[in-house]
N, C-alpha and C positions, 0 to 999 in steps of 0.2 A: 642690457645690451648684449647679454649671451646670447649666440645663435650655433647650431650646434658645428662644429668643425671648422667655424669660420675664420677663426683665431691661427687655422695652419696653412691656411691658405690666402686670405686677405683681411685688413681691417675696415673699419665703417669709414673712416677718410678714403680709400681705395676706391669703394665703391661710389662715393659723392665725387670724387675724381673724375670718375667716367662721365660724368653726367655733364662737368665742365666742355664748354662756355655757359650752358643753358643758367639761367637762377636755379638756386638751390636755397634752401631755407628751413630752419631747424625750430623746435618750440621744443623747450626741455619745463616741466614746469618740477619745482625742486621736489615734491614729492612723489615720486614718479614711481621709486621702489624695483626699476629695471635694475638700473645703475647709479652710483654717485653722478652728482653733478658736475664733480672733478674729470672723473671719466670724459663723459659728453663733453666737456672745456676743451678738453687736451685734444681729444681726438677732432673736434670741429674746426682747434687753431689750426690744424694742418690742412684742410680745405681750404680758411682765410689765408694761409700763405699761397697755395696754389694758385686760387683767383688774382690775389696779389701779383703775383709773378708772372698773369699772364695778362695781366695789365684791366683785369675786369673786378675789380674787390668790390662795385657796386652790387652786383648780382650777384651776393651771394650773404646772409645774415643768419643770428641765432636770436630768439626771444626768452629770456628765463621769466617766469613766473612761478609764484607761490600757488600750488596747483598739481593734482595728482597727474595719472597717467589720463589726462584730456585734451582736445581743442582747444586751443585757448582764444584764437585768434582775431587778436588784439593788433596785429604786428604783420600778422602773415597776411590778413586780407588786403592791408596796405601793399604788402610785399606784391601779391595776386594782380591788384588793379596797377600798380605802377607796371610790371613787366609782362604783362598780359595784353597790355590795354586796353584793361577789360574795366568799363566805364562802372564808376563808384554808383549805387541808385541815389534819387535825387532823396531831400530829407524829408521826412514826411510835414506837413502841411503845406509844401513850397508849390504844391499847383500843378505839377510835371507828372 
């Protein structure tokens, strides 16, 4: 989660801030090797207060998985289709 100089001037909750009301949605998979997964916790609960407090805590998740630095999404394409509504494809042999 090091980015250079970012640290004296804003944190990664700061920046997911701005982005509030929109969804916001995180995938930390624990072997990631950026940062601890502690890091990524702490810093994401302060997004989840925000949303919180602004009365929107649906739109906005973290998914952890057992998992390098990848896509994992498991969680986010649910995330995608609920607040997109961007329709799920049909399952394969159902005819559609």
């Amino acid at each position: 989660m090091f980015e250079f100089d970012l640290g004296n001037t804003f944190n990664y909750a700061n920046l997911a801030g701005l982005m509030a009301p929109r969804p916001f949605m995180v995938e930390r998979g624990h072997n990631d090797g950026v940062a601890p997964t502690e890091w990524v916790a702490y810093e994401y609960a302060k997004v989840g207060r925000l949303y919180a407090f602004l009365g929107i805590p649906e739109r906005t998740e973290i998914e952890f998985f057992n998992g390098p630095h990848e896509i994992n999404g498991d969680g986010t394409f649910d995330f995608l289709h609920r607040h997109l509504n961007w329709p799920k494809p049909a399952a394969a042999g159902s005819g559609q």
